[in-house]
Structures are given as structure tokens and as C-alpha cells.
N, C-alpha and C positions, 0 to 999 in steps of 0.2 A: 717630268714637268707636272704642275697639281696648276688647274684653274678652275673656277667656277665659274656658271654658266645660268641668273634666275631668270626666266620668265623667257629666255628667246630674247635678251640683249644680247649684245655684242662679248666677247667674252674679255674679262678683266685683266689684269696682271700674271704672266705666269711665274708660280714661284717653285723655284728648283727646291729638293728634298735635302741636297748639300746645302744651301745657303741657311735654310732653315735650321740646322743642326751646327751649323757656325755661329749665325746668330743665338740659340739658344746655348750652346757654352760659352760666351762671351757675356752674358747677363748671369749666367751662375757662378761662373769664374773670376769674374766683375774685374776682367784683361783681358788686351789683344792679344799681349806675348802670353797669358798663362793659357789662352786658349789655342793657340798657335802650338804650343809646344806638346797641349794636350793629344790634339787632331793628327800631328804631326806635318803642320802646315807652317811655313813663312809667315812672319805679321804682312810684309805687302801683300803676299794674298789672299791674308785672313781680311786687309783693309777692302782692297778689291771687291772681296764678295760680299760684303758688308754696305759699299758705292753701290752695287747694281742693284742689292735686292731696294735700297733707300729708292733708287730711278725706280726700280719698278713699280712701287704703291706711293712714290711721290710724298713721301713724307721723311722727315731725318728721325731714325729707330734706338739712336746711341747719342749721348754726350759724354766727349773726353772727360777726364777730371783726375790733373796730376799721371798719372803710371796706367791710372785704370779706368772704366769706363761703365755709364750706365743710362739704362734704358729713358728712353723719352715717357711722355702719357702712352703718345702710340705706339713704342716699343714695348710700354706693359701690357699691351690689349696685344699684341702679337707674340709676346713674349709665354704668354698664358696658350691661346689657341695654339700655337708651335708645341709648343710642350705636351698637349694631351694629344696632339697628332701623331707628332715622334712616339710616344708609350704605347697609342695604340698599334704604330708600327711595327714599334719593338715588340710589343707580345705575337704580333702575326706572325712576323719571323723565327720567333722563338718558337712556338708551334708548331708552323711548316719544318724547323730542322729538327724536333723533337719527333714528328709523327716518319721524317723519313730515314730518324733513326732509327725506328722502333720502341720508342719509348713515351706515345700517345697515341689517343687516337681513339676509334669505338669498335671491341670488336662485338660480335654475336656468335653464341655458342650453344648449340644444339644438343639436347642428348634426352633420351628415355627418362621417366621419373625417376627410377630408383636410383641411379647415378648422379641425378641434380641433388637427391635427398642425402645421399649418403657417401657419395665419395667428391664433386667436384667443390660444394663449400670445403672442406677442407684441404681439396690443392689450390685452390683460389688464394685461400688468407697469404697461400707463399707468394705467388703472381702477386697478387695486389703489392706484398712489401716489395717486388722487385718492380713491377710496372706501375708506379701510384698513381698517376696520369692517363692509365688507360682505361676509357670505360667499359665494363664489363657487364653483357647483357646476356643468362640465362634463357634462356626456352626448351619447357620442356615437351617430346611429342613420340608417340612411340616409332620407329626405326624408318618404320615408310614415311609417314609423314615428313620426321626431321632429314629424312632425303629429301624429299620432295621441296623442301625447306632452302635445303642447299642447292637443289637445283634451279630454283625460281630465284636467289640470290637473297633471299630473306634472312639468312646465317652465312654467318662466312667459316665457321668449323662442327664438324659433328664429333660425335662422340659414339660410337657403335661398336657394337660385338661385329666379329668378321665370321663369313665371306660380304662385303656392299659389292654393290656394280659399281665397279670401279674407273669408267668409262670417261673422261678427262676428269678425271679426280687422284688425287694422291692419297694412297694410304701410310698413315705412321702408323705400326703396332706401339702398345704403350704398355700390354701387360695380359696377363690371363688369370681367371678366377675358377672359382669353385662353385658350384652349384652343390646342395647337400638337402638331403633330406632334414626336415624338423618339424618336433613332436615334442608335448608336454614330459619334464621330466621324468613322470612316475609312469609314462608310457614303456611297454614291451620292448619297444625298441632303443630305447633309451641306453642300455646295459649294451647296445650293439655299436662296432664301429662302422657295419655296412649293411645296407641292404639291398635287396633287388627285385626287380619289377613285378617280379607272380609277389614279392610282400606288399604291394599295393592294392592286388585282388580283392582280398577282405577287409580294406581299407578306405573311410570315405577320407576325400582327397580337399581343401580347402586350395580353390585355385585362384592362379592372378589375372590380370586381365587378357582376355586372349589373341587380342592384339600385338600382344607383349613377346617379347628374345625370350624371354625367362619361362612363357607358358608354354611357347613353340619346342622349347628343347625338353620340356618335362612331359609336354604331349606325345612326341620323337621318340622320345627314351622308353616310355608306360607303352605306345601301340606297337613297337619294335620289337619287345618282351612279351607281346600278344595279351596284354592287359589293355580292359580298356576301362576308362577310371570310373568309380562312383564318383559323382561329382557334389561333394554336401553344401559348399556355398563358392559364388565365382564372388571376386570383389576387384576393383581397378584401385587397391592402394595397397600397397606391401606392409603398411604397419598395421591395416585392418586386416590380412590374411595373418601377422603373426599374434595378435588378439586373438582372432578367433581359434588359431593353434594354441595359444596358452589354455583358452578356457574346454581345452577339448574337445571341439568342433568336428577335428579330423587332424588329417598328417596333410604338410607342403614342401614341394621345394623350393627356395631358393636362394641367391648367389649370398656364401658364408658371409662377405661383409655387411649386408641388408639386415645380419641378425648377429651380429660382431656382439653388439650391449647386451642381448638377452642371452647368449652362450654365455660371458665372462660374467652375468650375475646368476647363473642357473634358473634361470625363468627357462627358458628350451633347451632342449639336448637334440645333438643333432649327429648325425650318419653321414659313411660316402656312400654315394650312390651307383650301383653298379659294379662290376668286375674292375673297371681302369679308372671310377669316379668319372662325374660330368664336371667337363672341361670347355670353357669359352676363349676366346681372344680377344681382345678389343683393339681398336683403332683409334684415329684421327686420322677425321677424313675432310678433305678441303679443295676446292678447286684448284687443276692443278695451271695455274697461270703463270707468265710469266713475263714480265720480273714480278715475283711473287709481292705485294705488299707488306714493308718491314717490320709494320707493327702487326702482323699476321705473323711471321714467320717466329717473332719474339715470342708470344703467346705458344707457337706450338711447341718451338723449342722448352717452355717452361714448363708446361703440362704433362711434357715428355718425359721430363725428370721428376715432376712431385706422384704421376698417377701413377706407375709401377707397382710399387711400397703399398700405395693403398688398394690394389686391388687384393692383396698377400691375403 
């Protein structure tokens, strides 16, 4: 039942959301029977509902005429207000069963800079052509924080190198990558497919932010080796450490895809690193609730399948 209620009067006519939707295919159909047959309703009940909504606002909303019928003055002022009510109805509902299909909705997705720079714009473009309804909102924040992010509810998925505390949270793996050394091409090491930790000794080292997955495991790697680095400049952006690697600043690590464009144009040559090469996992991490939300679950399952490939 829909009534309105201004100022603390009495309350008006109540008008059913069925009558409403009779009445309005009855003035588009401009017929009892064609609107009967549309509904899937009898004309006497299509007449029916047609008699009470008229008692309710006490005016006549239809004039017969021959087979078919058409609205009064008053039926054209209710005929218009009916109609943008029903649409906005219909798109609420369309909404509601779109989002609990999984196929709208907002979500928020978390991850380190170098991954929002370099690998999630391009599993996105797939997501969007499959999810085009869903809003999708980036934030980038290094590992602690974009936890911290997920735990305050601020993101509903993260994107992380593993091991996370994984403490009511689900982890998806999605893929593993390559961490490698790189250096300007005419550099010594250049000509090498490997190097190892005492080769950093006499090396100044062009580092990322230390906040960062990517500094933590190159830091791991160099004091494990009992190297402990010259450090020639720290910077918190992966395209200003591999600048500063092209113009000869010093050697960096890291993850091979970060520096995908400069290997295949020969701007940097780059090395494994160490005896077994430095290896990551990554995840998708997401609270783990349940029933899990559908347009959540979409999203992971999508990511799931485009991020693999691109961490290669």
C-alpha cells in the first residue's frame, strides 16, 4: 500500500502498486481486454481494480469508447505520476536483482602501488567487460596499511604478496612472480643471467620504498648474503628507481613485471637473483563472511582468472 501523509493531516487514499500498474497498462494499451490479456488477468478483474482505485481518489480515471478506453483529465495527471513511480520501481528492482546476482554493485580493492601501476589496470579492462555495472574503486597503500584497510572495512579485497594474518580472512593465491635484479644495459652485469648477494657489496643499490614487499625481500635477500647495502638513493615510486637505474645511479631490484617495457625495449637488462632466483606469491585476501556478497564473490572469481598470466 503507497499513501501520503503532508503536514500531520489525516492520511489520503491508499493506492495498491497492482492497481497502479493496471491502470497504467490500460492507458498504454488503450484496452480492458488488451490489457487483461497482457497482465494475465480477466477483464472483470481488470474492471474491478479499475472501480476501486476510481472509490479511492473519488474521481472517474477511464472513459469507455467503442472496444477501448481512455483516460479522463484526472487519469492523465495519474496516468503520468503512475508511470514515473512504476520506472523508478522497476529500476530498484532491477538493481536489487542485479547486485544479488553479482553483477553490480561497488566494490573496493586494495593493493600496493606497484600492482595498481602495473598489473590490476590491465586485469580490470577484462572485469569491467564482464562486470560493466560494477563500480570499481582502486586504492593504493603498502601491505600494512591496505590490511589495516580491510580490517576497518574500508576495502572489501586486498591484493598481497603472501604470508597476511590470515585471521577471519580468506586467502585466494592468484599467481607468483619474479623479483630480478636490473641494471643499465652496458652495465657488467648485463652479459650475466645471475647474480648473487656478495655482487652487491661493491654495488651502490637504488632502493624502493621501505615500507614496501619489494624492499623487505631485497633487504632479506642482501643481509641473509651478509651484504649490507650502499644505499645511493631510496625513492617511494618504481618508475623513479628504474630512471634512476637507467641513468646509472646504481643496481635495483624488482618484480620482472614492474620493468616488463624497459627489458623488451632494451632500456634495462636484468638478472636472477640468487642460487633459486627471488620468488613471491600473491593473494586475494577478503573477509571471510558468510554468505559471502555476490558481487564480491564475482569480482574474485574474475581477478582470479585474469591476474595469474600477468604476473608471468
Amino acid at each position: 500500500m503507497l499513501a501520503v501523509n503532508r503536514g500531520g493531516l489525516p492520511h489520503g487514499p491508499m493506492l495498491e502498486i497492482k492497481q497502479l500498474k493496471i491502470f497504467r497498462t490500460i492507458v498504454e494499451v488503450g484496452s480492458f481486454t488488451r490489457a487483461g490479456d497482457q497482465l494475465g488477468l480477466s477483464q472483470p478483474a481488470i474492471s474491478q481494480q479499475v472501480r476501486t482505485l476510481e472509490e479511492a481518489l473519488g474521481v472517474a480515471l477511464l472513459v469507455r469508447a467503442g472496444r477501448g478506453a481512455r483516460p479522463t483529465p484526472a487519469g492523465d495527471v495519474l496516468f503520468q505520476c503512475a508511470r514515473q513511480m512504476l520506472d523508478r520501481l522497476d529500476e530498484v528492482e532491477r538493481r536489487f536483482a542485479e547486485q544479488t546476482a553479482g553483477r553490480a554493485g561497488v566494490v573496493r580493492i586494495g593493493a600496493p602501488e606497484p600492482p595498481c601501476s602495473y598489473l590490476l589496470p590491465g586485469a580490470l579492462v577484462g572485469l569491467r567487460r564482464e562486470l560493466p555495472k560494477v563500480d570499481l574503486r582502486i586504492v593504493s597503500g603498502q601491505p600494512a596499511t591496505t590490511l589495516a584497510r580491510l580490517a576497518a572495512g574500508d576495502i572489501d579485497i586486498a591484493l598481497l604478496p603472501v604470508p597476511v594474518d590470515s585471521e577471519r580472512l580468506r586467502v585466494v593465491e592468484v599467481g607468483s612472480d619474479e623479483m630480478v635484479a636490473v641494471m643499465p644495459p652496458e652495465h657488467p652485469w648485463a652479459a650475466r643471467t645471475r647474480v648473487y648477494a656478495a655482487d652487491f657489496a661493491s654495488e651502490p643499490v637504488v632502493l624502493y620504498d621501505r615500507a614496501s614487499a619489494i624492499t623487505e625481500a631485497t633487504l632479506a635477500f642482501l643481509l641473509e648474503g651478509g651484504v649490507f647495502p650502499a644505499v645511493a638513493i631510496e625513492i617511494d615510486q618504481l618508475e623513479g628507481v628504474k630512471d634512476l637505474v637507467r641513468a646509472g645511479v646504481g643496481v635495483s631490484i624488482v618484480p620482472r613485471w614492474a620493468a616488463r617495457r624497459e627489458l623488451a625495449a632494451g632500456a634495462l637488462a636484468a638478472a636472477a637473483v640468487g642460487e633459486g632466483g627471488l620468488r613471491r606469491t600473491w593473494a586475494l585476501v577478503f573477509p571471510d563472511a558468510q554468505p559471502r556478497p555476490a558481487t564480491i564473490a564475482s569480482v574474485v572469481r574474475l581477478l582470479a582468472e585474469e591476474l595469474p598470466g600477468r604476473f608471468g
